[in-house]
Backbone as a ProteinNet text record, in pm:
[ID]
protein_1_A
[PRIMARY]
XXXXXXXXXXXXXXXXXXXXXXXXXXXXXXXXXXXXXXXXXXXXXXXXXXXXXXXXXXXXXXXXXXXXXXXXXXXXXXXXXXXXXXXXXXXXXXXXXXXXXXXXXXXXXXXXXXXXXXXXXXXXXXXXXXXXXXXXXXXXXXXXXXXXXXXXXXXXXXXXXXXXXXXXXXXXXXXXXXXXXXXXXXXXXXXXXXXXXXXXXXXXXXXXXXXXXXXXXXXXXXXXXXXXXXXXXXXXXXXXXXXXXXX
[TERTIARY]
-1286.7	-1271.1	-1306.1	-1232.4	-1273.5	-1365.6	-1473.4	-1606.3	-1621	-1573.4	-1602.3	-1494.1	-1395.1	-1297.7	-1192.6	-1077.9	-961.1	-832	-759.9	-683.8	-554.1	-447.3	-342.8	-283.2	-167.1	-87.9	-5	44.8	175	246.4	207	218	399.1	408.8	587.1	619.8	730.7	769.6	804.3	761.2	734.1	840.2	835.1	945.9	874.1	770.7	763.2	774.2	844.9	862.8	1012	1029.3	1125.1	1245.1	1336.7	1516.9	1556.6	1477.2	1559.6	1371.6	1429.5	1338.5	1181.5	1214	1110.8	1093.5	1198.9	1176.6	1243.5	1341.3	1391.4	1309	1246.5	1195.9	1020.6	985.9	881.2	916.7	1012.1	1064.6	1092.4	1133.4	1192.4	1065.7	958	841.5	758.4	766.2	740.9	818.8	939.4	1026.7	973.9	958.7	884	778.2	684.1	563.2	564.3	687.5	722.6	611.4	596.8	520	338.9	342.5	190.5	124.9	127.8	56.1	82.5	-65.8	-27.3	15.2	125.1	213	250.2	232.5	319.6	378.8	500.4	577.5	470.1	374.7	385.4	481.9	461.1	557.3	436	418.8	335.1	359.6	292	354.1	259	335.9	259.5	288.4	187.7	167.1	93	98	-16.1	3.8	-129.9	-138.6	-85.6	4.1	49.7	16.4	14.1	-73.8	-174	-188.8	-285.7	-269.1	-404.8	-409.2	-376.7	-402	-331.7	-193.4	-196.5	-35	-28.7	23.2	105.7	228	263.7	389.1	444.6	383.7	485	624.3	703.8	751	705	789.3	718.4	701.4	802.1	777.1	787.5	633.4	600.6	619	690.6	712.6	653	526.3	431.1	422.6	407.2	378.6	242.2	161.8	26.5	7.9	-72.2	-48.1	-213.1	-221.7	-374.1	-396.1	-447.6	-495.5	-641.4	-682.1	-796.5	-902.1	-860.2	-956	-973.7	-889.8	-874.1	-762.4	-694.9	-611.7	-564.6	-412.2	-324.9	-250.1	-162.7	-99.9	19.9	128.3	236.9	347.7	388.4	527.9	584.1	728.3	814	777.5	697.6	644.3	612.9	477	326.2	290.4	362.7	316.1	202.8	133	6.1	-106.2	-162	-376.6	-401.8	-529.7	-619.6	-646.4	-652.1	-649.9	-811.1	-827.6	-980.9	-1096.3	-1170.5	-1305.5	-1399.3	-1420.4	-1547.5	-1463.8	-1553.2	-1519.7	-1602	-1500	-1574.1	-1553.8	-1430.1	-1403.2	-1248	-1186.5	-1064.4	-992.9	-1081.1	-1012	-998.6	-1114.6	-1123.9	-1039.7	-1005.7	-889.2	-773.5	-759.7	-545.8	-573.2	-695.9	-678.3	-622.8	-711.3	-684.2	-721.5	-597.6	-587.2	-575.4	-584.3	-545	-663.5	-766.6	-946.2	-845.6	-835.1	-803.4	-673.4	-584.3	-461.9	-471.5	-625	-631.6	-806.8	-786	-866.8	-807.8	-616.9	-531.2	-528	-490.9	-440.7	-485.7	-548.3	-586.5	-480.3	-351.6	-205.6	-159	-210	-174.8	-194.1	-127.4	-198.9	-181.9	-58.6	-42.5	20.9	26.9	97.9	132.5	217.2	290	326.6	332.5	349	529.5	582.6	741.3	787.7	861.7	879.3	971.1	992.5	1040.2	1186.1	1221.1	1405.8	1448	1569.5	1615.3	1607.5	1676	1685.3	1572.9	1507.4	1432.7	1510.3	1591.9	1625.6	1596.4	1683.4	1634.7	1579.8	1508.9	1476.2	1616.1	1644.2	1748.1	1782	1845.1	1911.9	1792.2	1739.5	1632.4	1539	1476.9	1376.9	1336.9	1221.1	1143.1	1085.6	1115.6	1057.7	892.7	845.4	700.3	655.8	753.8	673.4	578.5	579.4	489.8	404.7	341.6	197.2	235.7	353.9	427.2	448.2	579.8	624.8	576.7	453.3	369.5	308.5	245.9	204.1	318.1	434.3	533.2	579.9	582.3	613.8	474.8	359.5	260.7	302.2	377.9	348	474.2	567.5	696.9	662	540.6	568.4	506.2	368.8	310.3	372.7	498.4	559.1	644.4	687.1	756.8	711.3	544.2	419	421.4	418.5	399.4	250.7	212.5	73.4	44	-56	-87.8	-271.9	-358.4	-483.3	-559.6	-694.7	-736.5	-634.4	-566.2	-474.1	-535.2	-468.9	-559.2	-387.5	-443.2	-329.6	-378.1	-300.3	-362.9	-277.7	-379.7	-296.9	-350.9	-224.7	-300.7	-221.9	-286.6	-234.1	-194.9	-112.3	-77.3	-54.1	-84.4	-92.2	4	94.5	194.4	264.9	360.5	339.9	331.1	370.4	340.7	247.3	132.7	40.8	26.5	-79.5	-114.4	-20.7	38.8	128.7	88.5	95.1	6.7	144.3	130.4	189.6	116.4	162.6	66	175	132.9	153.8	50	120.6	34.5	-14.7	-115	-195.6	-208	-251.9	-315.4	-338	-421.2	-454.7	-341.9	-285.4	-218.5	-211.3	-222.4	-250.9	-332.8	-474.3	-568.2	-575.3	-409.1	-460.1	-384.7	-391.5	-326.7	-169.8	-121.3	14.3	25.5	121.3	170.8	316	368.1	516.5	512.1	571.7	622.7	745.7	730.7	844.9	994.1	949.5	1056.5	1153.5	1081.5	1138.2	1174.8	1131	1154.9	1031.9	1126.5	986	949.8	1010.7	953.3	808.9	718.7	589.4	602.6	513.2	438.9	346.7	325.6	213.4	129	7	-58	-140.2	-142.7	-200.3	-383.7	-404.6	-580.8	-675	-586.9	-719	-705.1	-635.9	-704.4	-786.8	-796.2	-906.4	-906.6	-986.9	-947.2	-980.6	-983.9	-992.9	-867.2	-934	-785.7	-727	-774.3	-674	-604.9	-686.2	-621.3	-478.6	-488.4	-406.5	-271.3	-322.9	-253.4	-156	-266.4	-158.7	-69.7	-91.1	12.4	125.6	127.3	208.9	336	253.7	357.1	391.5	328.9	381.4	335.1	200.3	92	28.3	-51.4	-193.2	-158	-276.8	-296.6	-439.1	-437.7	-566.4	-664.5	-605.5	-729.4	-666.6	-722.8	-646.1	-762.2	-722	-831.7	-740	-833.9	-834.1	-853.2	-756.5	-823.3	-753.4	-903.3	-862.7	-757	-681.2	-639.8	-720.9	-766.5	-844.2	-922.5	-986.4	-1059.4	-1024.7	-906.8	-805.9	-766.5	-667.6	-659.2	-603.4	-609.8	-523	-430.4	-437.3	-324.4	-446.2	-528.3	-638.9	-717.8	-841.5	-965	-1062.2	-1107.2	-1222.8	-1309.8	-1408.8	-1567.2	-1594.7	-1458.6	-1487.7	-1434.3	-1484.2	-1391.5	-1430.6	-1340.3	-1354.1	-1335.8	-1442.9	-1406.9	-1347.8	-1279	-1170.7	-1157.6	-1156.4	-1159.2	-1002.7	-969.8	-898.3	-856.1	-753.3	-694.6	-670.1	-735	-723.7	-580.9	-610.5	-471.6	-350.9	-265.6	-185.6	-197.7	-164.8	-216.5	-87.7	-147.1	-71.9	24.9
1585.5	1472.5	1343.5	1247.9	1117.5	1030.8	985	974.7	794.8	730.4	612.3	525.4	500.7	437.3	476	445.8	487.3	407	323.4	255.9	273.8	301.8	332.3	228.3	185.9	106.1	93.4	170.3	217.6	337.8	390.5	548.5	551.1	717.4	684.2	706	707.5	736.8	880	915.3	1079	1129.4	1248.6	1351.8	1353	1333.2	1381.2	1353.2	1398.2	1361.8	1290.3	1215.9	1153.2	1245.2	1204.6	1279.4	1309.9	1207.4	1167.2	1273.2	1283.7	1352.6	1262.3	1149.1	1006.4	997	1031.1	1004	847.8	821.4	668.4	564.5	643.3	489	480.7	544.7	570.2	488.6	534.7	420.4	293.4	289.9	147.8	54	130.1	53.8	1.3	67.7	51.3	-19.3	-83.3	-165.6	-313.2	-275.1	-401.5	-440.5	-431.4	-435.9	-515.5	-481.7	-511.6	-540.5	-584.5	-508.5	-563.4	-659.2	-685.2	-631.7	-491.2	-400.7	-302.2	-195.9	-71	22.5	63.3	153.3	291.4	426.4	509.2	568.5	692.9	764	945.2	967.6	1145.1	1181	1300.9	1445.3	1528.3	1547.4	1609.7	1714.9	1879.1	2016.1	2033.5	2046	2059.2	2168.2	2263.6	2437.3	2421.8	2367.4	2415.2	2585.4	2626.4	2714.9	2772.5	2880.8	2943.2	2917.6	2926.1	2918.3	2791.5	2691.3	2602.9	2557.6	2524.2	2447.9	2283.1	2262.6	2084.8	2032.4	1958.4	1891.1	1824.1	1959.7	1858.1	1774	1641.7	1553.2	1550.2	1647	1608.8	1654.9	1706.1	1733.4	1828.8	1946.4	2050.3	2036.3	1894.8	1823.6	1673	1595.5	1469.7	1375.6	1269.4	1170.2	1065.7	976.3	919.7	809.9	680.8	559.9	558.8	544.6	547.9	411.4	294	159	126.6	28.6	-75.1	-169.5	-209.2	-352	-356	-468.4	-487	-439.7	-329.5	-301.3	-111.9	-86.2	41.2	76.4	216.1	295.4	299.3	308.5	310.1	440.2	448.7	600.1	541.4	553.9	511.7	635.8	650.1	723.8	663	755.3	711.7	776.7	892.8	957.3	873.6	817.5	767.3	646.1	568.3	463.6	434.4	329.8	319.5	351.1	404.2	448.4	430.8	388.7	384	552.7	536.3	637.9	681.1	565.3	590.9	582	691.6	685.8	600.1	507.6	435.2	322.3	194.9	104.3	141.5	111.6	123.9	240.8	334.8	419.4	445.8	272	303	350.7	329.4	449.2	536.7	606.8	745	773.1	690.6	770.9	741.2	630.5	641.8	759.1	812.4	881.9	1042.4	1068.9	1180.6	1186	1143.1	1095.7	1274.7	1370.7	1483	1496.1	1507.6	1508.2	1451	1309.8	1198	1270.7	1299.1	1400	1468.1	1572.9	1638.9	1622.6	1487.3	1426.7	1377.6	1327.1	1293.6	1385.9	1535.4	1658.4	1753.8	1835.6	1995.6	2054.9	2041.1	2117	2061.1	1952.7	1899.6	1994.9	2089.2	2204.3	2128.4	2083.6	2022.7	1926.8	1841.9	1738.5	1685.9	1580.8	1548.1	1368.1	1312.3	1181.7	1207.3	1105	1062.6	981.7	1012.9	839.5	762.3	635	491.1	546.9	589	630.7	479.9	483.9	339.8	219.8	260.2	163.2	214.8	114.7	163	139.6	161.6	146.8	18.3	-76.8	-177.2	-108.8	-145.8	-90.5	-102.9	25.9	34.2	-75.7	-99.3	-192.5	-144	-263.9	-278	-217.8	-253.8	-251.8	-99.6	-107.8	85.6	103.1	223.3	284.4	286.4	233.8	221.1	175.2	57.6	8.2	-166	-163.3	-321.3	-368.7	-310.2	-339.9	-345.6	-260.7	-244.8	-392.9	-448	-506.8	-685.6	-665.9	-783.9	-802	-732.4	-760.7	-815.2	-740.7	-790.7	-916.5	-986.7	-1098.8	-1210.7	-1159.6	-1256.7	-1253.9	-1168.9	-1210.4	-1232.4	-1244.8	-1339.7	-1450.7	-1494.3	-1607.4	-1690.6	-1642.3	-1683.1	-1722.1	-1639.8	-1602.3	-1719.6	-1830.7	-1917.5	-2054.2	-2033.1	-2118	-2208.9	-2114.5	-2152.9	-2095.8	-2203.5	-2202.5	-2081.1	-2007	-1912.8	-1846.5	-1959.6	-1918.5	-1804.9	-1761.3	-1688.2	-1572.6	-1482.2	-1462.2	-1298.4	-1276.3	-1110.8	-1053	-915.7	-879.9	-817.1	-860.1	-854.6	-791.8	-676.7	-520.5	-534.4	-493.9	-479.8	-289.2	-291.6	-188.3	-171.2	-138.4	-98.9	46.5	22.9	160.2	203.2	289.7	354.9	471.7	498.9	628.8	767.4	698.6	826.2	783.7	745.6	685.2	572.1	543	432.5	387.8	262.3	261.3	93.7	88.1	-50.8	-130.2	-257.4	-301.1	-432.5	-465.2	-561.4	-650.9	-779.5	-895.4	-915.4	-1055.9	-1117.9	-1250.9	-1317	-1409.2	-1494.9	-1626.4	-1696.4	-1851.9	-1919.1	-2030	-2143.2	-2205.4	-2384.6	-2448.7	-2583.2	-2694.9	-2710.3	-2689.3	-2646.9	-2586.3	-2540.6	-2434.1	-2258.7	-2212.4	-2081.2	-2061.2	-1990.9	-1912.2	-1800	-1741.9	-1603.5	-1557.5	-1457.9	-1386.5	-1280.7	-1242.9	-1109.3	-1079.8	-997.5	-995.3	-915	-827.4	-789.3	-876.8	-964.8	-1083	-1179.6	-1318.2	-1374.3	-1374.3	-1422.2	-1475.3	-1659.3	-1711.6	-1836.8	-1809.3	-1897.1	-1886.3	-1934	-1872.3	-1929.1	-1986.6	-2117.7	-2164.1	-2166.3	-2086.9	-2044.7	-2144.9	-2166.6	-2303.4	-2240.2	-2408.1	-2363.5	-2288.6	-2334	-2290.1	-2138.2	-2072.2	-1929.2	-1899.8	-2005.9	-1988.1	-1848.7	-1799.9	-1655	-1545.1	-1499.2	-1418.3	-1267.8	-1209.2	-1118.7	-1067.4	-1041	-1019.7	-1104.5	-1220.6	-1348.4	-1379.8	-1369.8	-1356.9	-1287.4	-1189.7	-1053	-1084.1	-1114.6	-1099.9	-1249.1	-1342.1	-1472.4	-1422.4	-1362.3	-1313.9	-1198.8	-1108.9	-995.7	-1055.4	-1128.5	-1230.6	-1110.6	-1101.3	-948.1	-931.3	-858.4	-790	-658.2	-662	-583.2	-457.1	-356.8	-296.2	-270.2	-328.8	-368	-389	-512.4	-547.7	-548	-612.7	-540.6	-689.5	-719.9	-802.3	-742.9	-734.4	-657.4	-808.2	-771.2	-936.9	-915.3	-973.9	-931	-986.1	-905.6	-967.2	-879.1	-906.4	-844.7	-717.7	-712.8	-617.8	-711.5	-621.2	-672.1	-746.3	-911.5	-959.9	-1088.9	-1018.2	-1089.4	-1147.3	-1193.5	-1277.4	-1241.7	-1308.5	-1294.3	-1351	-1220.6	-1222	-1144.5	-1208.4	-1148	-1039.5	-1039.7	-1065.1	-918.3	-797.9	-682.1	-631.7	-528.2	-493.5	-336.4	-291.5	-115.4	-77.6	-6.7	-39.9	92.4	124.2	279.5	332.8	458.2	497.7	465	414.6	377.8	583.9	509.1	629.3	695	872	946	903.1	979.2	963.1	1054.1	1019.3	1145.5	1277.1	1379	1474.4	1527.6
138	230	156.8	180.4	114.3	187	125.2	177.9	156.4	69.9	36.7	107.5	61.6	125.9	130.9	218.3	218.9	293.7	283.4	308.5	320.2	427.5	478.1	559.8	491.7	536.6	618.6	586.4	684.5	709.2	805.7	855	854.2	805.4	789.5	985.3	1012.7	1147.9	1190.3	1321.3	1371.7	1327	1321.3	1205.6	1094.1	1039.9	907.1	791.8	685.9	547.7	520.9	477.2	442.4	366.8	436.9	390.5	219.8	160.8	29.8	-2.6	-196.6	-268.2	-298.5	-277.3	-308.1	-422.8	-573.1	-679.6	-714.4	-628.8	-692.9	-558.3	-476.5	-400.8	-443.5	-509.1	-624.7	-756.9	-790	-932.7	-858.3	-737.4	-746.3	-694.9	-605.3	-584.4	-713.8	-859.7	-987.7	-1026.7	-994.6	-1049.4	-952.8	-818.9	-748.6	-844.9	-873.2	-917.3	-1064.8	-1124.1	-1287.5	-1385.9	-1522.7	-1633	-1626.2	-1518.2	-1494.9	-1502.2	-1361.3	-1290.1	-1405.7	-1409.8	-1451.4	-1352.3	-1340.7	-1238	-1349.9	-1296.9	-1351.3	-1208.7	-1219.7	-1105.1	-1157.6	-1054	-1056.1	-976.6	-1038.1	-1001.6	-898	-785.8	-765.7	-684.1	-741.9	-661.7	-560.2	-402.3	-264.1	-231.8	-202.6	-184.5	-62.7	69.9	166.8	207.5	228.6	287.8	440.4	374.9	492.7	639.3	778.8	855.2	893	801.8	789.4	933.8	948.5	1110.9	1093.3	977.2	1038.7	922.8	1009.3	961.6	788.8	757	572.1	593.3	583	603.8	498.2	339.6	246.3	217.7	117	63.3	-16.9	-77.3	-149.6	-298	-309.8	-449.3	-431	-422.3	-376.2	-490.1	-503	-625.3	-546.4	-627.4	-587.8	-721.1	-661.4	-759.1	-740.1	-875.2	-840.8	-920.9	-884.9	-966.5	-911.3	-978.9	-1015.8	-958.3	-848.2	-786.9	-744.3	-789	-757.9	-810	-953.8	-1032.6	-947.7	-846.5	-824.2	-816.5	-795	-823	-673	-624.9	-519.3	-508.5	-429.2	-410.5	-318.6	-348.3	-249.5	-248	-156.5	-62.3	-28.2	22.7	74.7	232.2	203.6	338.1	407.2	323.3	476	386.3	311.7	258.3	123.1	162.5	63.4	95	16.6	23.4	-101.1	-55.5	-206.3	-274.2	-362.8	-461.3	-507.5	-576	-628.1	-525.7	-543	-472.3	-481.1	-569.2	-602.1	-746.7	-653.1	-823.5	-904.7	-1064.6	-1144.6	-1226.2	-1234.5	-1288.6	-1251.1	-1262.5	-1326.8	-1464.3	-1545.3	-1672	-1684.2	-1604.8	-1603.9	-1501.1	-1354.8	-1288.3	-1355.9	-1399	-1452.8	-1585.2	-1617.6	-1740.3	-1693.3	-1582.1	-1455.7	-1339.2	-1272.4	-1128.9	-1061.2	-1118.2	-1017.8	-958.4	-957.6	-879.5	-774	-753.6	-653.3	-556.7	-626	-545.3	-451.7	-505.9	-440.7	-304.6	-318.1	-246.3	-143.4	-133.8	-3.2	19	-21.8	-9.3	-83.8	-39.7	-104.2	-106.7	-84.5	-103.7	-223.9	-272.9	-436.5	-501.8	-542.6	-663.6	-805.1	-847	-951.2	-975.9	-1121	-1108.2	-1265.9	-1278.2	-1405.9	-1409	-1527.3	-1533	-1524	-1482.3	-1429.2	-1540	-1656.7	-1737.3	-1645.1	-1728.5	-1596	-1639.7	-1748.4	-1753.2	-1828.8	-1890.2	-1881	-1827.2	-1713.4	-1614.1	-1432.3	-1410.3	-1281.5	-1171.6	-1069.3	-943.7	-881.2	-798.3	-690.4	-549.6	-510.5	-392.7	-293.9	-182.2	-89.4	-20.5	29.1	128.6	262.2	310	390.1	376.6	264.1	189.1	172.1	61	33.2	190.9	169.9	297.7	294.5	452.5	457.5	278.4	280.2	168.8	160.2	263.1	289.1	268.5	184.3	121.2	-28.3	-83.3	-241.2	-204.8	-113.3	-106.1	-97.5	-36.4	-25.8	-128.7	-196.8	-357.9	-426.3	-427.2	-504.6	-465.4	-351.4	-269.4	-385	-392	-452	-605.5	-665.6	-765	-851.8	-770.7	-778.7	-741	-659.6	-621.9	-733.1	-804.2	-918.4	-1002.2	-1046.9	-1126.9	-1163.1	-1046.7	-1078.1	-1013.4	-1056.9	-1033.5	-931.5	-797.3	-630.7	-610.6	-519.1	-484.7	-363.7	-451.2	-365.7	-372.9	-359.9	-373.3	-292.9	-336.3	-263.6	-170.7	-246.2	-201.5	-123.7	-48.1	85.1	97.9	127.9	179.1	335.6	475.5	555	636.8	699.7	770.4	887.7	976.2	1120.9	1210.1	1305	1363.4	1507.7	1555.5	1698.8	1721.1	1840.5	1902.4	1985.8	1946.4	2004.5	2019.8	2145	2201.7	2069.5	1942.1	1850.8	1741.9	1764.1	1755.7	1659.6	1580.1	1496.7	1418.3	1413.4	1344.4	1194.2	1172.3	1063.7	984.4	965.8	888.4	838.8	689.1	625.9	576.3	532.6	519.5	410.5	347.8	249.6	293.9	297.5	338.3	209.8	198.3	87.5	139.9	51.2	93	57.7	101.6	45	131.9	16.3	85	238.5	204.9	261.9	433	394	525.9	496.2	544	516.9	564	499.6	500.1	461.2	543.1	524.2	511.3	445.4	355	391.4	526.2	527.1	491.8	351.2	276.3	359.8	461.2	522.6	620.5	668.6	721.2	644.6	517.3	474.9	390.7	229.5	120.4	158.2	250	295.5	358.5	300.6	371.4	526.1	589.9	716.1	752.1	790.3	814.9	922.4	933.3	1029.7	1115.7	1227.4	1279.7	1258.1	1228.9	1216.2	1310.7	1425.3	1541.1	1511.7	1444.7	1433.3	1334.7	1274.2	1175.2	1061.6	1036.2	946.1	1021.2	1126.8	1195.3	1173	1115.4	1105.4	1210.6	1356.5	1444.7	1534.3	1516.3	1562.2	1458.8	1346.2	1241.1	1278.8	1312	1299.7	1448.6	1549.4	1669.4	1662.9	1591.7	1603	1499.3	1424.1	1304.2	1386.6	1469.5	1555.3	1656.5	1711.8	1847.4	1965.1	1929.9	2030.9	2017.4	2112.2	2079.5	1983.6	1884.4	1771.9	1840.9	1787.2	1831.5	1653.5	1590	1466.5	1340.5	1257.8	1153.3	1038.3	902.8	810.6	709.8	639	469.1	406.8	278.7	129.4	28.6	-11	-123.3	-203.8	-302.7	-463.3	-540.7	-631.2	-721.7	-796.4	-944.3	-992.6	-1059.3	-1099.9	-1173.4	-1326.9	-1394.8	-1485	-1527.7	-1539.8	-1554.1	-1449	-1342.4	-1244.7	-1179.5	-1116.8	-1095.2	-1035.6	-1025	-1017.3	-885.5	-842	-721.1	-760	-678.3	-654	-494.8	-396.8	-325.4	-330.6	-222.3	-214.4	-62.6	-36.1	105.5	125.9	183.6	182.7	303.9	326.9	438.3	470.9	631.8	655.8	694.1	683.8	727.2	866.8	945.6	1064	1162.3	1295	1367.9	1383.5	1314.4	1276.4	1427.1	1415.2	1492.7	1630.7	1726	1863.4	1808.9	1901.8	1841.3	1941
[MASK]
+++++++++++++++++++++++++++++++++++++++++++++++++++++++++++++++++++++++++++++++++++++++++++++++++++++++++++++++++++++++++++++++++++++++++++++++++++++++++++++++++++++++++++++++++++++++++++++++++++++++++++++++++++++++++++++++++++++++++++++++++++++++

């Protein structure tokens, strides 16, 4: 069981595991990301046990982008989205060195697993966007935007959740400071920023519900920062798992 933190973005939709194999929306979330981030694609073999009493959503062969923010290790699907990977800061070398401990920390049905090379060419993400990929996608939204030196300080990526008839469902956005008030890029809607009126101040569900145009039942900040390279915070946030889905 994962004991420290654990962060889930975006639950895939009821039914289960996704149609396609998730090896090119794995490469192509690694192609979002481009040569900043350390990103590799596993191969990972899912064996649950016969009989098991609770629900496996994978695939019996899971292709998983596992990439670097914030100085910890990520885990993305095409299944059920993004989670943090690493258990504890402070021993990212040792997880990108061997991430299977961590594998089998989402899943005890991880029996085994293999690095993916990128191939020639990496894939664009599908026509309306990677699946349950909005948290890939909002990083990638920040650092295109850097990229062609647009102001984006103090930058969060900011998740909220609703509750519905097939239960928890989350989606995240990217937040940052300009021109001393805040804006937000939800990349599935538009890379034009939004400018958030002050009176909500930083409140993340105040945030959260002017952004969906609703009430939210709980939203969460995770800074960027403090990884290698792409910029720098002091600031971090341990963030719990969002209540599973009703059954």
């Amino acid at each position: 069981m994962r004991t420290l933190f654990q962060f889930v973005l975006l639950l895939a939709a009821a039914g289960g595991a996704s149609a396609s194999d998730g090896l090119s929306d794995a490469r192509a979330a690694r192609s979002l990301l481009g040569p900043t981030v350390w990103a590799r694609v596993a191969r990972i073999d899912n064996a649950p046990d016969r009989g098991a009493w609770r629900r496996n959503p994978y695939p019996r062969t899971v292709y998983a982008l596992v990439f670097e923010l914030s100085g910890v290790l990520w885990f993305y699907t095409d299944t059920d989205g993004t989670q943090s990977l690493s258990l504890r800061f402070g021993s990212l070398d040792t997880d990108e060195a061997d991430p299977g401990p961590l594998f089998l920390a989402i899943d005890p049905a991880f029996r085994g697993w293999s690095w993916v090379g990128d191939g020639p060419d990496l894939p664009a993400p599908p026509p309306g966007g990677l699946p349950n990929g909005c948290f890939v996608e909002s990083v990638a939204a920040f650092l295109r935007r850097i990229a062609v030196g647009g102001r984006a300080d103090a930058p969060r990526l900011l998740s909220y959740y609703v509750d519905t008839a097939s239960g928890r469902r989350g989606h995240t956005v990217l937040v940052f400071d300009a021109r001393g008030g805040l804006s937000a890029i939800d990349p599935e809607l538009s890379e034009r920023p939004v400018e958030l009126p002050a009176y909500l101040g930083a409140d993340p569900r105040s945030l959260s519900a002017y952004l969906r145009g609703g009430p939210v039942a709980a939203a969460r900040i995770f800074p960027i920062g403090g990884g290698r390279g792409i910029v720098t915070s002091s600031r971090w946030a341990a963030l719990p798992r969002p209540a599973p889905p009703a059954s």
